[in-house]
C-alpha positions as CSV (number, residue, x, y, z in Angstrom):
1,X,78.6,157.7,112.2
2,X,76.5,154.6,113.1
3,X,78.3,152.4,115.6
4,X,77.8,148.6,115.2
5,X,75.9,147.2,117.8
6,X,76.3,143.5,117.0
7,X,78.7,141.2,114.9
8,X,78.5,137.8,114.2
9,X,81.6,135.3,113.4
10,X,81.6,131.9,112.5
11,X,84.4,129.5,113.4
12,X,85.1,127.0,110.6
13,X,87.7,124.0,112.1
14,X,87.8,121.3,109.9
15,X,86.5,117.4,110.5
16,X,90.1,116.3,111.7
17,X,90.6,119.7,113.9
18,X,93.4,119.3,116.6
19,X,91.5,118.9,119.9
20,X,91.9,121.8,121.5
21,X,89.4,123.4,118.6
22,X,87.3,120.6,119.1
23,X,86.9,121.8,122.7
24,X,85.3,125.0,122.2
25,X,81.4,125.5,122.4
26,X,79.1,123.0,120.3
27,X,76.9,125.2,118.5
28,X,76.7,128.7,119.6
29,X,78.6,131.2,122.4
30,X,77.3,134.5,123.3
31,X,79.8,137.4,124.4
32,X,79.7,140.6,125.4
33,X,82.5,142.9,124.6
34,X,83.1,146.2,127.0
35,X,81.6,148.2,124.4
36,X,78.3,146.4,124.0
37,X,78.8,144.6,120.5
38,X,77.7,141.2,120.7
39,X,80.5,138.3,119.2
40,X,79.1,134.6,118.6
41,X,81.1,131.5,117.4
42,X,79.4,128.6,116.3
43,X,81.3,125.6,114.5
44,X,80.0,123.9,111.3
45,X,77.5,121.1,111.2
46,X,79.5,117.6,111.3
47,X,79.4,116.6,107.8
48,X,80.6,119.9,106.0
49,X,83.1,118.6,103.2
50,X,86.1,121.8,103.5
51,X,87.2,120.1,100.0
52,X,84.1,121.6,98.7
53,X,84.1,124.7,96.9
54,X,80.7,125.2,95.4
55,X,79.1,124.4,99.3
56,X,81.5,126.8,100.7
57,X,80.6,129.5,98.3
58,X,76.8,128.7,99.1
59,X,76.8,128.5,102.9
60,X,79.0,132.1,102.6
61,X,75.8,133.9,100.8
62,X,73.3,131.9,102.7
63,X,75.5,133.2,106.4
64,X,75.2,136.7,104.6
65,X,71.8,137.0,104.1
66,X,71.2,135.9,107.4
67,X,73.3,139.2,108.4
68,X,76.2,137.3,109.5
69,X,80.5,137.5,108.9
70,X,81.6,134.5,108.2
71,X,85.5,133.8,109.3
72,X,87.8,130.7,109.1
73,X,88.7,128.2,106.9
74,X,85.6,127.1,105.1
75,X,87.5,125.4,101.5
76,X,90.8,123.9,101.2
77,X,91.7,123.0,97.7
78,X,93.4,119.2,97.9
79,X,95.0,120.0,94.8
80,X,96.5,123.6,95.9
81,X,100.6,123.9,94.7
82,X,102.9,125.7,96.9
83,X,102.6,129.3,97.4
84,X,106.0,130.3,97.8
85,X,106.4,128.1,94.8
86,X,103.5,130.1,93.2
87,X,104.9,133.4,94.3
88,X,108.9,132.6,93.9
89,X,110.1,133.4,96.7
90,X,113.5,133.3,98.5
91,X,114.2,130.2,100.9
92,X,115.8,132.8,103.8
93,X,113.1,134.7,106.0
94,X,112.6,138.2,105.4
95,X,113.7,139.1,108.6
96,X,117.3,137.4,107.9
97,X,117.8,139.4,104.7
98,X,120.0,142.5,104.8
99,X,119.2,145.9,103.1
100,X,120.9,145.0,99.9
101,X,118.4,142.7,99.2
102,X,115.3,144.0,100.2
103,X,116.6,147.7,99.0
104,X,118.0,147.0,95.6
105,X,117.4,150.4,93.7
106,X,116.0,152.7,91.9
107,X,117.1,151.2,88.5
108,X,115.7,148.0,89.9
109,X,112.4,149.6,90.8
110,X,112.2,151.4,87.2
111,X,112.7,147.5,85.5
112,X,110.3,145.8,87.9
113,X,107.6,148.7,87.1
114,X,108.1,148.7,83.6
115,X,106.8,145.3,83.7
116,X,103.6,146.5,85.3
117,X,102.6,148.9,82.7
């Protein structure tokens, strides 16, 4: 197996980042991990518009055929509904709910997998 000798990341904060991301490098960082991969971070240019989806999609395939990974936020629909809304889900964390709720059965199990076939 081929180890990768270098990676590439880009850090996307928005226009109206909270200051402590605005106090990271300008453009570009170089660092060397312990086993020799090389990580940058460089923010976006000052104009990039994270309501646009068609740029976002376009500066992802140009970042890729320059060989880079591209992380972070780079679109944020304004329209965007709730996701727990979206997904239904309970108001109580998962972490607060007993067994009987997160273990409900096999007969439960059967009903909710019929619905998948």
């Amino acid at each position: 197996m081929t180890a990768i000798r270098e990676r590439q990341y880009i850090k996307c904060p928005f226009n109206k980042a909270p200051s402590f991301l605005n106090n990271y490098i300008e453009r570009l960082s170089r660092s060397i991990d312990p086993d020799g991969s090389i990580l940058r971070l460089r923010k976006l240019h000052e104009d990039y518009d994270p309501r646009d989806r068609i740029a976002a999609m376009d500066y992802l395939q140009r970042r890729h055929a320059d060989g880079e990974i591209v992380t972070g936020l780079l679109y944020l629909d304004p329209d965007a509904g709730d996701l727990h809304a979206a997904l239904n889900t309970v108001e109580t964390p998962l972490n607060r709910l007993g067994a009987r709720e997160l273990i409900p059965g096999a007969a439960a199990l059967e009903k909710f997998n019929a619905t998948l076939r």
